[in-house]
Structures are given as structure tokens and as C-alpha cells.
N, C-alpha and C positions, 0 to 999 in steps of 0.2 A: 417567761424569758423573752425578752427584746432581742430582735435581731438587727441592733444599729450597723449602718452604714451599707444595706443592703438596697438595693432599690426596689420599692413595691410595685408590682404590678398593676398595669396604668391601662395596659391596650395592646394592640396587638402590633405597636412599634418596638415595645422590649419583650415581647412575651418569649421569645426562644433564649434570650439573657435570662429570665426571670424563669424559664424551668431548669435550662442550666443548675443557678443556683438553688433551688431548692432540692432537687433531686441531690445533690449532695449534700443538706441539711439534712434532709431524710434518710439518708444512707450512715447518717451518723449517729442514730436511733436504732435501737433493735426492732427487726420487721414494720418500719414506718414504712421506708420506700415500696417495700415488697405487698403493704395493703394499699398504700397509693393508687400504684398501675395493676391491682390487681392479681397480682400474683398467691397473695394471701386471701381467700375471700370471705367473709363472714360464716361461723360457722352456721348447718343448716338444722332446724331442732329435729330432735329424734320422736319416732313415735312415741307411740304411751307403753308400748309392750315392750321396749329398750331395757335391756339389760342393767343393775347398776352401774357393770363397769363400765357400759358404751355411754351412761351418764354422766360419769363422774370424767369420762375423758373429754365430753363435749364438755362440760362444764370449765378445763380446766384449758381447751381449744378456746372456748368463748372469751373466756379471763385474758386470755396472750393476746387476740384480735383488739377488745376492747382495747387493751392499755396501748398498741401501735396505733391504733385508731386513733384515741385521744390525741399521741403526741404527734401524728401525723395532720390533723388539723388545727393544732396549735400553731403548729410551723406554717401551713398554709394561711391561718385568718392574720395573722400577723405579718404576714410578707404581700397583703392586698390595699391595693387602692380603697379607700372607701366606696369610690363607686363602683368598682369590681365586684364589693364585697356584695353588694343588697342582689346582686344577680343571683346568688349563693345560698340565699336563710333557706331555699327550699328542700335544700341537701342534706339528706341525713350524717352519711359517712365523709370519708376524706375521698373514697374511691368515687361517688357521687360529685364531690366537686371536678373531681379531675375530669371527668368525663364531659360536664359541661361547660367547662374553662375550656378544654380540647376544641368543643362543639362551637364556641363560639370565634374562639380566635385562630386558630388552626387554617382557618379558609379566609381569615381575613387575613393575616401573614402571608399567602399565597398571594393575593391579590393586593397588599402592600409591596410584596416583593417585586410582582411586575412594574407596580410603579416607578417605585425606588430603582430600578435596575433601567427604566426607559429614561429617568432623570440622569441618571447615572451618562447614560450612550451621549445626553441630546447636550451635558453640560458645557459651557465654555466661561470664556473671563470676561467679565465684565469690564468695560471699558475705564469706568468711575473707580475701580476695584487695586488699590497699593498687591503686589506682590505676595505678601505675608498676609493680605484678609484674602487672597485669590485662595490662596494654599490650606488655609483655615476651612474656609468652605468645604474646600476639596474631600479633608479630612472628616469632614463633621460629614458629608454624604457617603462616604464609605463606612464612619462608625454606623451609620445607620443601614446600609448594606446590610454590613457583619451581625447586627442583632437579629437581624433578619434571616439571618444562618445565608445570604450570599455572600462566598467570598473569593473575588478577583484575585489570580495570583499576580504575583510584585512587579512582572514582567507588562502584564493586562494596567496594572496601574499606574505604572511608569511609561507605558506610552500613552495612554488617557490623559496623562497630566500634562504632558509637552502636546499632545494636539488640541489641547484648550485653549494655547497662548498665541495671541494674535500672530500679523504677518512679522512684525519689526522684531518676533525672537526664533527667525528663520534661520538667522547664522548661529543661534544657541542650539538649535536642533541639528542642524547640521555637527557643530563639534562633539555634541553629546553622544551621537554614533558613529563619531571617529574613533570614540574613546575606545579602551580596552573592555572585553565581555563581561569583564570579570568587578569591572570599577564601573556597571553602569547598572546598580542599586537605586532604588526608591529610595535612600536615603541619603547614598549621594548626589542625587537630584535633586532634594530639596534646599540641599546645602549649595549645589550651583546657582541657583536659583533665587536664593536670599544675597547669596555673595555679589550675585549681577546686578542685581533689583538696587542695592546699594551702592555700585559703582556708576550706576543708572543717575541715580538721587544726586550724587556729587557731581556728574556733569551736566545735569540742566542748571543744577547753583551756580556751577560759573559760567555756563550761557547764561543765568536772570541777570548776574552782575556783571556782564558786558552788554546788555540790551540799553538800547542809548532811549533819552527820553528827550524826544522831539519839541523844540520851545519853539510856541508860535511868535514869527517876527512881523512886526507890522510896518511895511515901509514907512508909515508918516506917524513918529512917537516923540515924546520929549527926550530932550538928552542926558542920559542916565538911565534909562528905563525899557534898555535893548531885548534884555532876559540874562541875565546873568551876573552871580554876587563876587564878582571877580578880585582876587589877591594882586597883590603887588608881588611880579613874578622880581627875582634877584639880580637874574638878567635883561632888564629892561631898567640899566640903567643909565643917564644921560653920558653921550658922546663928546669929544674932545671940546665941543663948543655948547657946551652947558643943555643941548636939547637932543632927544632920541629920537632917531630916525629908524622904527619897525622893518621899514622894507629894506633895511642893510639887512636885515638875516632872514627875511623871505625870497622865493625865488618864484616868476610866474610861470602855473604848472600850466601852462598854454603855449611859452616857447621857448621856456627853459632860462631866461636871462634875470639876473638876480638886483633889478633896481628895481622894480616897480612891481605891485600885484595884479591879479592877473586880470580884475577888473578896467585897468590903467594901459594894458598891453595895446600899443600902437597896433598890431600885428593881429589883434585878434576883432576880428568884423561883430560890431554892437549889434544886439538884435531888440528890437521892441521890448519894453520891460512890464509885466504883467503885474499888475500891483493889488492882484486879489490872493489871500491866505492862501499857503500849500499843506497839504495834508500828505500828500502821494511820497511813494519812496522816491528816494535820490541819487547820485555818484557824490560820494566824495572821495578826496584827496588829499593826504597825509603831505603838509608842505613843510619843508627841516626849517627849525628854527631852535631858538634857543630860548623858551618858554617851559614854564613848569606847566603842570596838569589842571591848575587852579583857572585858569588865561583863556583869554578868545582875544580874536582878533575881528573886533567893528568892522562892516564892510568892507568882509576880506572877496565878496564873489558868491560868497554860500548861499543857499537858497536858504536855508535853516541853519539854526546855530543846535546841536545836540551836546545833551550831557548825561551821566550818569550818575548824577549826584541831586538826588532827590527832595535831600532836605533840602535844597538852596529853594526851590521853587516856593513862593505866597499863594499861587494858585493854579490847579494844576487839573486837567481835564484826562479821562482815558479815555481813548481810540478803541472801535466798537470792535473793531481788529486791529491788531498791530502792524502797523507798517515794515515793508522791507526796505532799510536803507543799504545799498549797494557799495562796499570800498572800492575805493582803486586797486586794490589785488584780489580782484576778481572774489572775495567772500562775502558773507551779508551778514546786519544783525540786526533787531527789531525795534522799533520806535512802537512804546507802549501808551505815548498820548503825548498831548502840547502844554504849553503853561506859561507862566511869566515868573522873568526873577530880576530882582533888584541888583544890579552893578556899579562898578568903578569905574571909570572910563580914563585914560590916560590923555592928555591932554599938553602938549606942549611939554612934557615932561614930569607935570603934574599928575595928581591922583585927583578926580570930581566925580561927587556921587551922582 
């Protein structure tokens, strides 16, 4: 008889799984379990001056041992690792295996157990480590606890789990023993836990899609070839006298007066112009105008020109860190590397590549 789907014994990582299970394979045999550990033990022969009858009842003692016997190491040699097993050929009976299956692994489970149990104290999250493979781990070292016959109650494991998790889920730990006594299960902590990790993942996505990508400008380039593949915005089109004038819908954010940009500002004291590549973060300022999202504005003052639009770039370098660039209301967002992009340039009211 095959016993599929059972796990053979391998070592002395499932061995309290794998007597588990056999001791009820055994217990479902007539006197298997009970010659196993001993309880039945072989019968012992009788002298020579023994009675027929004290013969005939050993004999008929002998006959019931043998046949639990038998099926008692059926179920054993079949529920063994192969290299469990060659430890074994030296073993007459089933009682004889158990004893040195016991001998062997018994003290090594102890001393698995101490390990498994200091890995258990010493565990944390790994940095590199999604949510859902932190949790995995988690679980895979307490099934390995449990075969070990350690087992943490749900309380022991559910605060094990939350002081695994770095600084940045201090306010999860905090809410988690606000909750009610009664709703703060290992199982609904795993379920917090997965549900955050996912609210997690959706707000760095739209922090990566508002990280602006920094296009290096180079004060002295041909014309056409600023950084950027710029549209014909709808509002930029010519004025009562056939030509567009831009700084009708800019205002200079230096003293507030809406003719001129704010490099042009009478008002605002010229300083020395450095005309070596910036890398460093910036201020900018959001100036109203009436342009779509597609548009830049050619030496509008900018240090850099940023976009978010990554296909347009021909070439494009990353920054070994991301730069912080600084808005004008007071938030920040990251500049992941420089590049160059092919644009449109408006010109007298014209479009030239």
C-alpha cells in the first residue's frame, strides 16, 4: 500500500510532522501502534518443559505480534526518505526502528528547535523585501517553528510581526493598538497589512509620474535644439496685428508687472551669468499663462527647462541621485537625470524646427 500525499521523513526538520502522521496510520491497524512504542512486545519463548497449552498460546501471541509487526513496518519503510531509510536495514522489528529514529532525531529537534526559535526572536524585514514576500517569510518560519512542535500563540505572533516592520510603519503600529481587543487578530493584521502595502504602491506611482526629468540646457546651441519637442499650443495665436506677443499673458514673478519676463525686469539687479551645465536642484515658479502642457517658454529666466514626458527625449542620461527641485509653494519633486529633446520654436508667429 502507497501512502501518497504524505511527506516522508527527511530529518529532523519534519520529524514531529512525520510521527504525527504515522502514529495515526498505525493506530489504524490492529496492534500496529501499540508494537511500535512498545506497548506489545514480542513474545518471549518458553522453556522446553512448557506445557502444551502455555505453547499453543505463545504460538498463537507470536502469530498476532508478527502480523502488527509486519504492518507496522510497512507503514514505516514507506513513509522514509531514502536516506532515512539505509540508517534502518540494521533493525529487526518496527519497535527497533522507532527507537533509533527517536535516538537520532529527538536531540536533534531540540537543538533545531533552539535555532529556529533564536531566528524566530532575531527576524526583521528586509529592506529589498515587497510586503507580501516580508509576510511569506514570516509564515514559512513559524510553519517551521510548528513542525518543530514550537508553537507561539497568535498574540506572541502578532506582535512579532509588527516589530519586524521598519520606522516608516510607526503610525500602522500605533493604529493597530487603537483598535479594539477583539479585532486585533493575526489575521486581521495580515489583511491590514497587504491593504497598506497596496495603498503604499499607488502613491509612489503617482509621485514617479510627477518626478520632473531635468533637460540639460546649454547656453550656446543652434536654434531649434533647446530640449524640447514642443506643440503648437491653441493659445498662442497671433494678435490683432498679425504677430504674437508671449509676454501679453506672462507676468514677471520678480515684481509682479505683466509686460515683460522676468529676465527683462528693469527692476530686478542682473547678476553675473555662469555659463557652466547645472545639475543641482532649483526654485521654480509656476507663471499664469495661457499655454497647454505640451509648451515651454525659450528664455523665460529658468535655470533648466523640466518635463515629464520622457518619450520626447533622443538622449537622455540618469542622475546617480535624483535631484530635488523646489516649487514656489514650498513642495519638492525629483529630477531623475538630464537629456536633450528636439523642438519647435515660435518665431514671429511662425512655427521653425
Amino acid at each position: 500500500m502507497e501512502y501518497h500525499g504524505i511527506e516522508k521523513l527527511r530529518g529532523a526538520d519534519n520529524w514531529n510532522v512525520w510521527k504525527f502522521v504515522v502514529k495515526n496510520l498505525l493506530r489504524g491497524t490492529e496492534n500496529a501502534h501499540e508494537v511500535y512504542i512498545g506497548e506489545i512486545a514480542k513474545p518471549i519463548p518458553l522453556p522446553e518443559n512448557a506445557t502444551s497449552q502455555q505453547q499453543n498460546q505463545y504460538r498463537e501471541n507470536l502469530k498476532a505480534w508478527d502480523k502488527a509487526d509486519r504492518a507496522a513496518n510497512q507503514i514505516i519503510v514507506k513513509t522514509l526518505d531514502t536516506k532515512v531509510m539505509a540508517l534502518l536495514v540494521s533493525c529487526e522489528t518496527a519497535r527497533d526502528m522507532w527507537l533509533k529514529l527517536h535516538t537520532i532525531y529527538e536531540q536533534q529537534t531540540k537543538q533545531a528547535s533552539h535555532t529556529v526559535q533564536s531566528e524566530f526572536l532575531n527576524f526583521s524585514m528586509d529592506p529589498s523585501d515587497e510586503m507580501v514576500t516580508h509576510i511569506a517569510k514570516f509564515e514559512g518560519l513559524v510553519l517551521r517553528m510548528q513542525q518543530l512542535n514550537v508553537k507561539p500563540d497568535e498574540l506572541s505572533l502578532t506582535v512579532k510581526l509588527l516589530d519586524t516592520l521598519p520606522e516608516e510603519y510607526e503610525s500602522l503600529r500605533q493604529a493597530w493598538w487603537a483598535r479594539a481587543e477583539d479585532q486585533q487578530t493575526f489575521g486581521n493584521l495580515l489583511e491590514v497589512l497587504t491593504s497598506d502595502d497596496a495603498r503604499r504602491k499607488i502613491r509612489v506611482g503617482k509621485q514617479e509620474q510627477m518626478a520632473a526629468l531635468v533637460v540639460s540646457k546649454s547656453r550656446k546651441h543652434d536654434r531649434g535644439n533647446t530640449s524640447g519637442n514642443v506643440k503648437k499650443s491653441q493659445s498662442q495665436q497671433p494678435n490683432e496685428k498679425g504677430k504674437y506677443n508671449p509676454s501679453h499673458h506672462y507676468k514677471c514673478y520678480s515684481c509682479g508687472e505683466k509686460r515683460y519676463f522676468c529676465q527683462n525686469c528693469p527692476k530686478k539687479q542682473k547678476k553675473p551669468q555662469d555659463h557652466s551645465p547645472k545639475e543641482e536642484a532649483f526654485v521654480c515658479e509656476a507663471m499664469t499663462a495661457e499655454l497647454d502642457n505640451d509648451s515651454w517658454v525659450v528664455n523665460s529666466g529658468a535655470t533648466d527647462h523640466v518635463t515629464n514626458r520622457g518619450d520626447w527625449f533622443t538622449s537622455f542620461e540618469y542622475f546617480k541621485t535624483p535631484a530635488k527641485i523646489y516649487i514656489g509653494n514650498k513642495t519638492t519633486m525629483d529630477a531623475l537625470g538630464k537629456g536633450t529633446i528636439k523642438i519647435e520654436t515660435l518665431v514671429d508667429g511662425k512655427w521653425l524646427p
